[in-house]
C-alpha positions in Angstrom: 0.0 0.0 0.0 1.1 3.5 -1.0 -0.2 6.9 1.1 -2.0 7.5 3.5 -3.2 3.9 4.7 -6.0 5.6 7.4 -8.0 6.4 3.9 -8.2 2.5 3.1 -9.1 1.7 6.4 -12.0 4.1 6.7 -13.2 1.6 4.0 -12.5 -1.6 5.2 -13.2 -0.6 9.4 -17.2 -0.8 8.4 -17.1 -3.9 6.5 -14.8 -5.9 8.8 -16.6 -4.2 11.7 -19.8 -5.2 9.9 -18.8 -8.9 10.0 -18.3 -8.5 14.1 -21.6 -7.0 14.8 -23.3 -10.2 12.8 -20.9 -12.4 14.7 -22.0 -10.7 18.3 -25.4 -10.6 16.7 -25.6 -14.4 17.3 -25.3 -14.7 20.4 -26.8 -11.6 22.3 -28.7 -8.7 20.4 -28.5 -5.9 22.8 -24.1 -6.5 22.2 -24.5 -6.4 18.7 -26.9 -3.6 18.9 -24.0 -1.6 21.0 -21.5 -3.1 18.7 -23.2 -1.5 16.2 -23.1 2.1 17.6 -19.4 2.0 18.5 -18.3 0.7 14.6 -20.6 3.9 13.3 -19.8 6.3 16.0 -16.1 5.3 16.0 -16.0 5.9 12.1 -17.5 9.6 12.6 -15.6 10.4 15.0 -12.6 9.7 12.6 -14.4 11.7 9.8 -15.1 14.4 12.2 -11.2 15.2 13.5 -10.4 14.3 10.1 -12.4 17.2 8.9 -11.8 19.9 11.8 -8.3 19.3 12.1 -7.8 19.8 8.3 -6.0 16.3 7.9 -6.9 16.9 4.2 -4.0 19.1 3.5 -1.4 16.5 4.3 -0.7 13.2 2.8 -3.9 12.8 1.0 -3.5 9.9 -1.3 -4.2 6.3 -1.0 -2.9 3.6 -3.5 -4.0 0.0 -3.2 -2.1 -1.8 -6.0 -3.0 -4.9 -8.1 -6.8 -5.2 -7.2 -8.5 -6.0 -9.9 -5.6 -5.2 -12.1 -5.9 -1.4 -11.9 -5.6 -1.4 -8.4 -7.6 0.8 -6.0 -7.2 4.9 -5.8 -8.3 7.0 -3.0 -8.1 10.9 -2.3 -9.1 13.1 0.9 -10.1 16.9 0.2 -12.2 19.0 1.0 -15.5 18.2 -1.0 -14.7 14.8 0.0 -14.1 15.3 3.8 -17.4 17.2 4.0 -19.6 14.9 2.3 -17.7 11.5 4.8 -18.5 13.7 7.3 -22.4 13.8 6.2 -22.3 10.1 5.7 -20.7 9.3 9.2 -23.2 11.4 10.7 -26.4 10.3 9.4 -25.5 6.5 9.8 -24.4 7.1 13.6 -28.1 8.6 13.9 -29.5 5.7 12.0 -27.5 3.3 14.3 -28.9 5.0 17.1 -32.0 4.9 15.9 -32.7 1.1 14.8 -32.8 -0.6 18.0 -36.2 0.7 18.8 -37.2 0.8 15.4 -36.3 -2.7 14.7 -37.5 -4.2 17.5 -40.3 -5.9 15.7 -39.1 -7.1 13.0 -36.9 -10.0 11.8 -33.7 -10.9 10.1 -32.5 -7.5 11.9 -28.7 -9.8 11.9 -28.8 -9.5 8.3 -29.9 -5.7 8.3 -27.3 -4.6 10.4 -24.5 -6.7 8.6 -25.6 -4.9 4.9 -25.7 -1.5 6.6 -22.5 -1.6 7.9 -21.5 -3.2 4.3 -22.6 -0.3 2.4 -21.7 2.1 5.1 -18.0 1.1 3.4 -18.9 1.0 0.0 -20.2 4.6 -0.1 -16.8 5.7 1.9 -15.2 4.3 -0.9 -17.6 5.8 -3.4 -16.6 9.2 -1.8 -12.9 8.9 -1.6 -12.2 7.1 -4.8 -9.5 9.5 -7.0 -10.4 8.1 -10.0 -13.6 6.9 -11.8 -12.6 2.9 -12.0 -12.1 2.5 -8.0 -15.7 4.8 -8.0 -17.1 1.9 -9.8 -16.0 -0.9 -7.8 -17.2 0.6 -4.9 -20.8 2.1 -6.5 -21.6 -1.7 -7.4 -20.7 -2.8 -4.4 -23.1 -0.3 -2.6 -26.2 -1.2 -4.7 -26.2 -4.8 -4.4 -25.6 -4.3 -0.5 -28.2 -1.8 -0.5 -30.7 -4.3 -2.7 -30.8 -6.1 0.8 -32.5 -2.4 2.9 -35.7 -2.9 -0.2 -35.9 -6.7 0.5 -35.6 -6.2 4.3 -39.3 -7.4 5.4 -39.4 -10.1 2.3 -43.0 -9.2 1.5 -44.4 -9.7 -2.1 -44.6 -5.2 -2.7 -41.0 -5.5 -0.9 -39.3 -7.6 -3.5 -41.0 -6.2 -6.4 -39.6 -3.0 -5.5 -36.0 -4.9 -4.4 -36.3 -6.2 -8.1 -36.6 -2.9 -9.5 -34.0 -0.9 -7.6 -31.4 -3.6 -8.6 -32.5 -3.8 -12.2 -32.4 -0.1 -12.6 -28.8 -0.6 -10.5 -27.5 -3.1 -12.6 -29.0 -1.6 -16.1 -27.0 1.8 -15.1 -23.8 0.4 -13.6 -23.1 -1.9 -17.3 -24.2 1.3 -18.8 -21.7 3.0 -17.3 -19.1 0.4 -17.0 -19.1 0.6 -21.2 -19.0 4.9 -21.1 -16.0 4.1 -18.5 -14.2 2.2 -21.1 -14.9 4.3 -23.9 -13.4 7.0 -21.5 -10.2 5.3 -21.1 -9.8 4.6 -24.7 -9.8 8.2 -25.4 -8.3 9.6 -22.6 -5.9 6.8 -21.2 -6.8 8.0 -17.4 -9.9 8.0 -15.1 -7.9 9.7 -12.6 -10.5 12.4 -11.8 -8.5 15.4 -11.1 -6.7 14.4 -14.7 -10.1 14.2 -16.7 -10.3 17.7 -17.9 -7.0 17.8 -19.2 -7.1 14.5 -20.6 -10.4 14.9 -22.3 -9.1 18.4 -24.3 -5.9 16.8 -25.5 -7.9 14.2 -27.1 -10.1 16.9 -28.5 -7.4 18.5 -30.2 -7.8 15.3 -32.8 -10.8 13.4 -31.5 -14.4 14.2 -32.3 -16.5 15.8 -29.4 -19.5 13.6 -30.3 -17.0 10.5 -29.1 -16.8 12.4 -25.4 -20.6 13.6 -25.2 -21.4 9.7 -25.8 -18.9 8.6 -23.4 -19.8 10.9 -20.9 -23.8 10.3 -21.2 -23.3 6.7 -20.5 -21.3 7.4 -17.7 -24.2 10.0 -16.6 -26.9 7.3 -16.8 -25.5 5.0 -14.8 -25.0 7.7 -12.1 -28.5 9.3 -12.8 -30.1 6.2 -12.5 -28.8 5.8 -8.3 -29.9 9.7 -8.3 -33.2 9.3 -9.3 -32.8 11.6 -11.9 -35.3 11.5 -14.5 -36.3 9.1 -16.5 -34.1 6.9 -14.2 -36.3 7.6 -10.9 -39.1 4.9 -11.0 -37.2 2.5 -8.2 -37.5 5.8 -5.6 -41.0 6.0 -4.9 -41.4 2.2 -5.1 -38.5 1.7 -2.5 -39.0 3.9 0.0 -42.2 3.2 1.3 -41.0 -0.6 1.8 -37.5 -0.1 3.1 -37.0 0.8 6.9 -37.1 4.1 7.8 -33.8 4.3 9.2 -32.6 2.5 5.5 -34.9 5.2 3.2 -33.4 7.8 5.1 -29.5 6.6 4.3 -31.1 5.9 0.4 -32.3 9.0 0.3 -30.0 11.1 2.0 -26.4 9.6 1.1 -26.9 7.0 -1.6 -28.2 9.1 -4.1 -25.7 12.0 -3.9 -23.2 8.9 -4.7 -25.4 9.1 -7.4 -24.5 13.0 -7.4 -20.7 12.8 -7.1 -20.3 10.8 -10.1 -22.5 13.6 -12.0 -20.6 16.2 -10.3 -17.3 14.9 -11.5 -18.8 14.2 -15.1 -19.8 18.2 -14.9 -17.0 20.0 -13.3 -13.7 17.2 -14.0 -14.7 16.6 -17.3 -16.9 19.0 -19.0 -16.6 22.0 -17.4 -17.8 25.2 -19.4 -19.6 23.0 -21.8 -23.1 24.9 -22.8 -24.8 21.9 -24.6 -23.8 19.6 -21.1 -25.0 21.9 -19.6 -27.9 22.7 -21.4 -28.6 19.2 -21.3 -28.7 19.4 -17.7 -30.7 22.0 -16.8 -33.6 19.9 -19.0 -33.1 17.0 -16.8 -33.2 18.7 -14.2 -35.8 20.8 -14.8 -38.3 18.1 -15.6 -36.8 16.2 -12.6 -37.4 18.7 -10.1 -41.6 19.6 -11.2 -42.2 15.5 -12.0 -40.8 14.8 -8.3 -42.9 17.6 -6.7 -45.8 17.0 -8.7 -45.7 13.3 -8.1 -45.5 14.1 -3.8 -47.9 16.6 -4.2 -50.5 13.5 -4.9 -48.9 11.4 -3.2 -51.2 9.6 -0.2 -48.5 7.6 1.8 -46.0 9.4 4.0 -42.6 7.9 2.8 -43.6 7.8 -1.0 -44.3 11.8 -1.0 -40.9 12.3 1.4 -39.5 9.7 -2.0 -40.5 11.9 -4.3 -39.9 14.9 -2.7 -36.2 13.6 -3.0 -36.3 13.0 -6.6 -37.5 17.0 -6.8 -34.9 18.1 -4.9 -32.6 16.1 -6.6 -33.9 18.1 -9.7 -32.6 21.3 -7.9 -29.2 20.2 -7.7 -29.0 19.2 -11.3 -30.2 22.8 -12.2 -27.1 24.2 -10.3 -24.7 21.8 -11.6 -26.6 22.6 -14.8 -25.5 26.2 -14.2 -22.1 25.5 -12.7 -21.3 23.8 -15.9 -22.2 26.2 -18.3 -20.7 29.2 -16.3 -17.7 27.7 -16.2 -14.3 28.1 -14.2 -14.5 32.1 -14.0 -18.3 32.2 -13.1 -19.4 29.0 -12.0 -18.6 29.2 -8.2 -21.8 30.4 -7.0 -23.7 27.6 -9.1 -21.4 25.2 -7.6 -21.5 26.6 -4.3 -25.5 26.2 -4.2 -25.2 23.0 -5.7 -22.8 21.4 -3.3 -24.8 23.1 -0.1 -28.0 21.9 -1.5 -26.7 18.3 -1.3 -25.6 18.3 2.4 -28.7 20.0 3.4 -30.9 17.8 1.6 -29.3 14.8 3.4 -29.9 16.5 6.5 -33.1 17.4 6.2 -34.3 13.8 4.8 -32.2 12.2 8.0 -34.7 14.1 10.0 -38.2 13.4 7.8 -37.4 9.9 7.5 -36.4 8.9 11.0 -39.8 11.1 12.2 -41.6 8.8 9.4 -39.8 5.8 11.0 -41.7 7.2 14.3 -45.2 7.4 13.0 -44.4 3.6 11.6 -43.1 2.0 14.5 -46.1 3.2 16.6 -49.0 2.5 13.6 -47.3 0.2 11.2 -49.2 2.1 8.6 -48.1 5.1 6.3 -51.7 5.9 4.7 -52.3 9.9 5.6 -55.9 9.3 6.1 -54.6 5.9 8.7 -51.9 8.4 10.2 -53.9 11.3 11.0 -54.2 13.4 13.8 -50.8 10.9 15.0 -48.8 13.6 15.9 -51.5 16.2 18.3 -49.9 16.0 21.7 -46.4 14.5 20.8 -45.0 18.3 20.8 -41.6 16.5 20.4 -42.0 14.6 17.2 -44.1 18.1 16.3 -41.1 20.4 16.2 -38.6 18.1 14.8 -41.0 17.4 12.3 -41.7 21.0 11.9 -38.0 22.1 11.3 -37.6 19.0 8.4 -40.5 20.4 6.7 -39.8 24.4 6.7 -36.2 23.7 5.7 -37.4 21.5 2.9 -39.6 23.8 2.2 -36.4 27.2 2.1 -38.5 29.1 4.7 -36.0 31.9 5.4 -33.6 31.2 8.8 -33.7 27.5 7.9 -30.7 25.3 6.1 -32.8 25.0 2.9 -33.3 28.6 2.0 -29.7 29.4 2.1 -28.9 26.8 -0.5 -31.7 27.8 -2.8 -30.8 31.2 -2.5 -27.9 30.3 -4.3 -29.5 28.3 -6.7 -32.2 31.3 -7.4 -28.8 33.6 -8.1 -27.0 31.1 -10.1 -30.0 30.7 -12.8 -30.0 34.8 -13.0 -26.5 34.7 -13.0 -26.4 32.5 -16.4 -29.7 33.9 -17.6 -27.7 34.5 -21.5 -27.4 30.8 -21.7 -31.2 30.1 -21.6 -33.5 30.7 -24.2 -36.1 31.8 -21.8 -34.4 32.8 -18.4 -37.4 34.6 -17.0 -39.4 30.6 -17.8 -36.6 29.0 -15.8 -36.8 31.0 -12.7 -40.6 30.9 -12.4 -40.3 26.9 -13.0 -38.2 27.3 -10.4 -40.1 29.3 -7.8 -43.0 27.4 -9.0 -41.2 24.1 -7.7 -40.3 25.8 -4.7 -43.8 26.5 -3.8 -45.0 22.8 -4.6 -42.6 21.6 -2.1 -44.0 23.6 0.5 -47.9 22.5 -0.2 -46.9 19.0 0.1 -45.3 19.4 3.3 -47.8 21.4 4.5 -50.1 18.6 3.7 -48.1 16.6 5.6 -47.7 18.2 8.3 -51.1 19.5 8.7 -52.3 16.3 8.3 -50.2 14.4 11.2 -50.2 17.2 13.8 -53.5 19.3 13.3 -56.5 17.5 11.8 -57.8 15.0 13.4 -58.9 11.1 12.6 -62.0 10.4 11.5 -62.4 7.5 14.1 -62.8 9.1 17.5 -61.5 5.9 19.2 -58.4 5.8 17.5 -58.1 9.7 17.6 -58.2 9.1 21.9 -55.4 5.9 21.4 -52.9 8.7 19.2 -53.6 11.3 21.8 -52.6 9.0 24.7 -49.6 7.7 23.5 -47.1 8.9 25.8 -43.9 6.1 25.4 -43.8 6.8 21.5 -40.3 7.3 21.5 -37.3 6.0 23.8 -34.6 8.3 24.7 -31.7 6.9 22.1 -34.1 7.4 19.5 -35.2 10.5 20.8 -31.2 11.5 21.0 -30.8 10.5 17.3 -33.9 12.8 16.0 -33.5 15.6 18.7 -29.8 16.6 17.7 -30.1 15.6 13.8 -33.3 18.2 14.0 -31.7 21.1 15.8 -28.8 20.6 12.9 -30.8 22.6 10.5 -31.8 25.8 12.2 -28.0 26.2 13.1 -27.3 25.9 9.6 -29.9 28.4 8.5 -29.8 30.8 11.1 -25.9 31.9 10.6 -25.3 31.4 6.8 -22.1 32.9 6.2 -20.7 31.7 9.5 -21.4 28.0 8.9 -22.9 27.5 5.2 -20.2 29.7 3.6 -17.4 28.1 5.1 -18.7 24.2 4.2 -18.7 25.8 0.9 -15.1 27.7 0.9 -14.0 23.7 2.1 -15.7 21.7 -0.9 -15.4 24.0 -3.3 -11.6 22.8 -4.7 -12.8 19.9 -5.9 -15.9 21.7 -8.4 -12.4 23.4 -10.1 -14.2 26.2 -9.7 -12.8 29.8 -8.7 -14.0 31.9 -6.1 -17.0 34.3 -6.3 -16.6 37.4 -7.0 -19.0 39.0 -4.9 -20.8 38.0 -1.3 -24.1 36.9 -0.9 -26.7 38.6 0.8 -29.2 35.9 2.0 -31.4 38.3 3.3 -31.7 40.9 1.3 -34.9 42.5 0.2 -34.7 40.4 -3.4 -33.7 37.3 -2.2 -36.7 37.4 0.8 -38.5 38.4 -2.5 -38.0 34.8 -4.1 -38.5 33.4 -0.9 -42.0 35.1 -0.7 -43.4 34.4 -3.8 -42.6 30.2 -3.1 -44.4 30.3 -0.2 -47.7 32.3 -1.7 -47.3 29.5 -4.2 -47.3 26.9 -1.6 -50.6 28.2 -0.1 -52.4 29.1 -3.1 -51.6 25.1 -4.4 -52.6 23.8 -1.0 -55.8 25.7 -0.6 -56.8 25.5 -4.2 -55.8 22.1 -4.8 -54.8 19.8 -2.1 -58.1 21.0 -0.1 -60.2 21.1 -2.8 -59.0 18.6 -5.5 -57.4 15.8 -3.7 -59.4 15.0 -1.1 -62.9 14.2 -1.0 -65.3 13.6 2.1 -62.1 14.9 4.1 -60.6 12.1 2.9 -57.0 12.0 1.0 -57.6 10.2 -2.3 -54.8 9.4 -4.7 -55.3 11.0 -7.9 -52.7 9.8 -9.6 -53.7 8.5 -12.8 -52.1 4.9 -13.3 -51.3 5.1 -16.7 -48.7 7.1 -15.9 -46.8 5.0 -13.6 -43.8 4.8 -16.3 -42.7 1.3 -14.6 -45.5 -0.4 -15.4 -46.6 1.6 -18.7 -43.6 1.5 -20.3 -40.2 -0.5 -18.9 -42.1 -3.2 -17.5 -43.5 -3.9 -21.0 -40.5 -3.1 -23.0 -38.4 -5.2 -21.1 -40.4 -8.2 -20.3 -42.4 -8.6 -23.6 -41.3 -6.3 -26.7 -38.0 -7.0 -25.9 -38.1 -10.3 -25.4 -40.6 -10.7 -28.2 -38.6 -9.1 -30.6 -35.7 -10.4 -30.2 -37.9 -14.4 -30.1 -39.0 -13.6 -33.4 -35.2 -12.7 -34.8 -34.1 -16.2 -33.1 -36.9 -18.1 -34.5 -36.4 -16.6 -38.5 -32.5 -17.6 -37.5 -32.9 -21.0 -36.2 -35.9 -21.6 -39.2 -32.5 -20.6 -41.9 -30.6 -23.0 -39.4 -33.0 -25.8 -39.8 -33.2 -25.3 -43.4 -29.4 -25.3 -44.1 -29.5 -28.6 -42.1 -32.1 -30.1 -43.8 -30.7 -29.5 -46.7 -27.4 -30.4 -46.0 -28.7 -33.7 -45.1 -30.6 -34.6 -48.1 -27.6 -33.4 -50.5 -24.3 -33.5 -48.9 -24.4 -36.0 -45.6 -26.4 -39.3 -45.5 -29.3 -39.3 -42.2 -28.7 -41.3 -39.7 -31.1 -43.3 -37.3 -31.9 -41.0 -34.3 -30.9 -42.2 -30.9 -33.4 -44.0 -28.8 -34.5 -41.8 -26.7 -35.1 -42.5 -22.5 -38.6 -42.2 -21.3 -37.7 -40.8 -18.1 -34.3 -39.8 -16.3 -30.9 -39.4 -18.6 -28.2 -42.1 -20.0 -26.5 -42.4 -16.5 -29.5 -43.3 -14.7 -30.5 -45.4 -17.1 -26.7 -47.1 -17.5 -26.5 -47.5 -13.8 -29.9 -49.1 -13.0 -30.0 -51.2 -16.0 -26.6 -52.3 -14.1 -29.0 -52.7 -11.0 -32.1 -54.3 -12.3 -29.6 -56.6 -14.1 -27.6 -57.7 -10.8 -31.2 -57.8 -8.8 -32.4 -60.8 -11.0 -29.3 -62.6 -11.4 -29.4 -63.0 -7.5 -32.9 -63.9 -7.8 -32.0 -67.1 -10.2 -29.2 -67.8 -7.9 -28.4 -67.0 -4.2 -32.4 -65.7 -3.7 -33.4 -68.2 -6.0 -35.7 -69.8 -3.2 -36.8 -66.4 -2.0 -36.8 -63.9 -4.7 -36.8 -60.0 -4.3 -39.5 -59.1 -6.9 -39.5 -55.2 -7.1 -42.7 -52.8 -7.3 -40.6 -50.3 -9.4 -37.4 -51.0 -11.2 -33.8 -49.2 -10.0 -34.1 -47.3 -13.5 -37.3 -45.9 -12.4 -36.6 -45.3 -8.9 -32.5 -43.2 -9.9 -34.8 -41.4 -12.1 -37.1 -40.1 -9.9 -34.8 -39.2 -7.4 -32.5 -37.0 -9.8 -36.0 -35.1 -10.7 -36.7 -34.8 -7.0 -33.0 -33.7 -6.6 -33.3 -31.2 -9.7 -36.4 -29.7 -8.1 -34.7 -28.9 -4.6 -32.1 -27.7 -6.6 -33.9 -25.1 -8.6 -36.2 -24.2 -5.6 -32.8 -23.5 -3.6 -30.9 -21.4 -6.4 -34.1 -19.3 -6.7 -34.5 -18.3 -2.9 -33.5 -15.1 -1.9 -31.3 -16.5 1.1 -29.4 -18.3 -1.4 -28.4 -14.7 -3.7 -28.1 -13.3 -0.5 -25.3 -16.2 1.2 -23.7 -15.9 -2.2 -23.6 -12.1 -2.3 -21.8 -12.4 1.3 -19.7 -15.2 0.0 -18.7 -12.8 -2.8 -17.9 -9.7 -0.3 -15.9 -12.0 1.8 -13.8 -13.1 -1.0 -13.5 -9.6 -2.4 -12.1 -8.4 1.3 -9.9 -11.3 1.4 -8.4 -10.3 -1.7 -7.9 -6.6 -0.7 -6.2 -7.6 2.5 -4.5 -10.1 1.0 -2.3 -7.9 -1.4 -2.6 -5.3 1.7 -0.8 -7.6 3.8 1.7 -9.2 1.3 
């Protein structure tokens, strides 16, 4: 090993750490539930000195040679010890969390083993230096992370399980294939080599080659984003996942999704209008489809899913802008974009763990099941509260401050839009939906009240809702974003002055005034938005009897309207009828052949039941039974009820069956999955060691 080895071990710590807590986990649960705090607290409080004391600025660089031929390439800066930082913290408030939320479910061994498996992965997602050790590690998380959507192992659980990984597995070969094209252009996928690389080839390469290279490398990190048209596993997985899981999927594992687009963006095609053009329509579409979809949304974790696919959408418009500003203009785009991301994990670590409260209690996420849970909880009120007005970019909360800069950054590059003036009110626009569908939310939990008196009484007596390390975990994650929002420059600026190295960006030109009268002006016109939509539509349109209906025409569910089909029928269809005309020409050439050129021959006989070795050996069988019967059993023969041919053939059926039924479980992908992790550490420490 080369560098700085404590980068490679804020890797491996989780996973080998993961392997201890399911070992513990076997013998007592309250030590593996401790066990699992002290690996997640131990590995933030790394991250954290890591980042205060500015350990960044020394040996930074991490080498791994000979795995997987390439070997394995980290870096620690800035951007990169922010966003560790982020990830330690919300899956030491996750760990702290689960205990109580857990407590009725099963296979929690198995949960807490993948956790602290992809708890690795996406540390080495984040410090990978170049794009092939980001790969290793990206695949690694999703297929851990598959195991958070199958946790409960219900039918609507492994549907969605199914989808996340196929939309995981359809973008990482996607991607794997724009990563080689990469290479062959560039000969790196060093990151902080890219941009140089990329306009060297340029200077005789075609720029078509690199937009095509770059856009499969884009989808496959869109698609763990929940980008657009890439998003469909989001709202599908999140409602079935644990709450303490949805809030990690939403919060860190699609700005992995993120980095990857950031590095695309700002390492590879910085200053690039059509990228960035190209962008801002993604995003754009992204961030009104996600609010839009919460908006009508009737279950509490699907709209807090879709309300991350529409933020998501907001942070595409600013690397959108970032891009197509370029190095000289593009730090306040970049700046928004990067704070955006960190508060948006935040904020989704405190919605999701307060939707994890609501579940543990009811074990239901309907609104109109859920209602009136939250009157007399004032607790799980404010923290709820402060998750929904910084979501929301009420001014003196995290969220404003970051779409502040997002608001300046699309009048900043206003001459690359054809319509600027469209842009912004799309913008503004999206900003208000956000806060109608939290309002709806909130209104809904902690003002109205259920419809059933009786159950209305149970909600309101509820006193032991929470314990106190879950209480802990929600209390200080909540009181996180006020502190951010409250002191802007103080905190918000200086996370930004930190990450901003890596965006190869320069520095602004001018400060920015959060509060000034035209950025309180934005601010302003989102929320009349937000109450205009909630009044005029969410009062009056989706809901009915003082009931919440979903409105949501089905047709429009793009999974099953349109990839569902494509891929399990005209696909397969297609591509039937192509083999069937082939193997028709086949036949026909060999039919011919026969009649002109070869002579036929007799067919084999062929068996009944079972295959030539059963029917060798118990021909072998039945043959030795009756010879003893005409001579050592002559007087007392053994006259069988079913031959030995009959009876090996049955038994390889019966032993084919068990075989399929096995290889199809989902404990059987899973054992093998762990098999394959285990091998994969072996071989890291192996050539770590040796």
């Amino acid at each position: 090993m080369e560098g700085n080895a404590m980068l490679f071990w804020l890797v491996m710590f989780p996973i080998l750490g993961g392997l201890a807590v399911y070992l513990t986990g076997r013998r007592s649960k309250k030590v593996r539930d401790v066990a699992a705090n002290l690996v997640t607290i131990s590995e933030f409080a790394v991250l954290a000195y890591l980042l205060i004391t500015k350990a960044y600025n020394g040996d930074n660089s991490c080498t791994v040679p000979g795995i997987c031929g390439l070997g394995l390439h980290f870096r620690y800066d800035g951007f990169r010890a922010v966003y560790c930082g982020v990830a330690g913290l919300m899956w030491m408030m996750t760990t702290l969390f689960s205990p109580e939320y857990f407590r009725h479910y099963h296979n929690r061994n198995r949960y807490y083993l993948f956790t602290m498996f992809t708890l690795g992965a996406t540390m080495g997602v984040f410090l990978s230096a170049d794009l092939f050790t980001t790969f290793i590690f990206f695949e690694i998380m999703s297929f851990t992370s598959y195991v958070w959507v199958a946790q409960d192992e219900r039918a609507e659980s492994l549907r969605a399980a199914e989808t996340y990984l196929a939309v995981a597995v359809i973008g990482g070969m996607v991607m794997l294939m724009g990563l080689f094209l990469l290479y062959n252009m560039t000969g790196t996928l060093v990151i902080a080599e890219l941009q140089n690389a990329v306009e060297d080839y340029l200077a005789k390469g075609s720029m078509r080659n690199v937009y095509v290279a770059c856009g499969c490398v884009f989808f496959g990190f869109a698609a763990k984003a929940g980008a657009f048209p890439l998003h469909i596993w989001l709202p599908k997985a999140h409602p079935v996942a644990p709450a303490p899981a949805s809030a990690l999927l939403s919060g860190i594992l699609t700005k992995a999704g993120v980095f990857g687009i950031l590095v695309v963006s700002f390492r590879t095609l910085l200053g690039d209008v059509p990228w960035g053009r190209f962008l801002l329509v993604i995003g754009l579409i992204t961030m009104v489809l996600g609010a839009v979809l919460a908006l009508f949304s009737v279950d509490l974790k699907r709209t807090l899913a879709c309300s991350s696919m529409s933020q998501i959408g907001f942070i595409l418009i600013g690397v959108a802008m970032g891009c197509m500003l370029g190095e000289e203009e593009g730090a306040l785009a970049a700046r928004g974009a990067l704070l955006h991301m960190v508060n948006h994990s935040l904020i989704k670590l405190v919605l999701f763990m307060a939707a994890g409260v609501v579940y543990m209690n009811l074990h239901k996420l309907n609104l109109n099941g859920i209602r009136g849970f939250g009157r007399r909880k004032p607790f799980l009120h404010v923290v709820f509260l402060l998750g929904a007005m910084g979501i929301s970019g009420i001014p003196l909360m995290n969220g404003y401050v970051s779409k502040t800069l997002l608001h300046e950054a699309i009048l900043e590059g206003g001459r690359f839009l054809g319509n600027p003036d469209l842009v912004e009110w799309i913008f503004l626009v999206s900003g208000g939906l956000t806060l109608a569908y939290m309002t709806k939310l909130y209104v809904c939990i902690f003002i109205e009240k259920n419809e059933d008196p009786e159950l209305q009484s149970k909600y309101d007596n509820m006193k032991d809702y929470i314990g106190l390390p879950s209480r802990l975990a929600l209390g200080i994650s909540g009181l996180i974003l006020p502190v951010l929002g409250v002191a802007p420059k103080l905190i918000n600026d200086r996370i930004a002055d930190i990450g901003q190295d890596f965006l190869a960006v320069g520095q602004m030109e001018h400060a920015v005034h959060y509060f000034s009268a035209e950025n309180l002006k934005g601010g302003a016109i989102s929320i009349a938005v937000g109450a205009l939509v909630y009044l005029l539509i969410v009062r009056k349109l989706l809901m009915r009897n003082h009931r919440y209906v979903d409105a949501w025409p089905r047709v429009l569910d793009l999974e099953n309207a349109v990839y569902r089909p494509v891929l399990l029928r005209i696909l397969p269809g297609i591509c039937g009828l192509v083999c069937r005309i082939l193997d028709s020409i086949i036949d026909g050439g060999v039919v011919l052949s026969r009649k002109t050129v070869y002579h036929d021959r007799k067919l084999p006989h062929e068996l009944e039941e079972g295959d030539y070795g059963t029917h060798v050996m118990g021909s072998m069988m039945d043959g030795m039974n009756g010879l003893l019967n005409k001579t050592i059993r002559r007087s007392h023969p053994k006259h069988l009820t079913q031959s030995y041919e009959h009876r090996l053939a049955m038994h390889q059926v019966r032993r084919k069956e068990i075989r399929v039924i096995v290889t199809r479980s989902l404990s059987f992908g899973l054992a093998f999955t762990c098999l394959g992790l285990l091998l994969t550490i072996g071989y890291m420490l192996y050539y770590l060691l040796f």
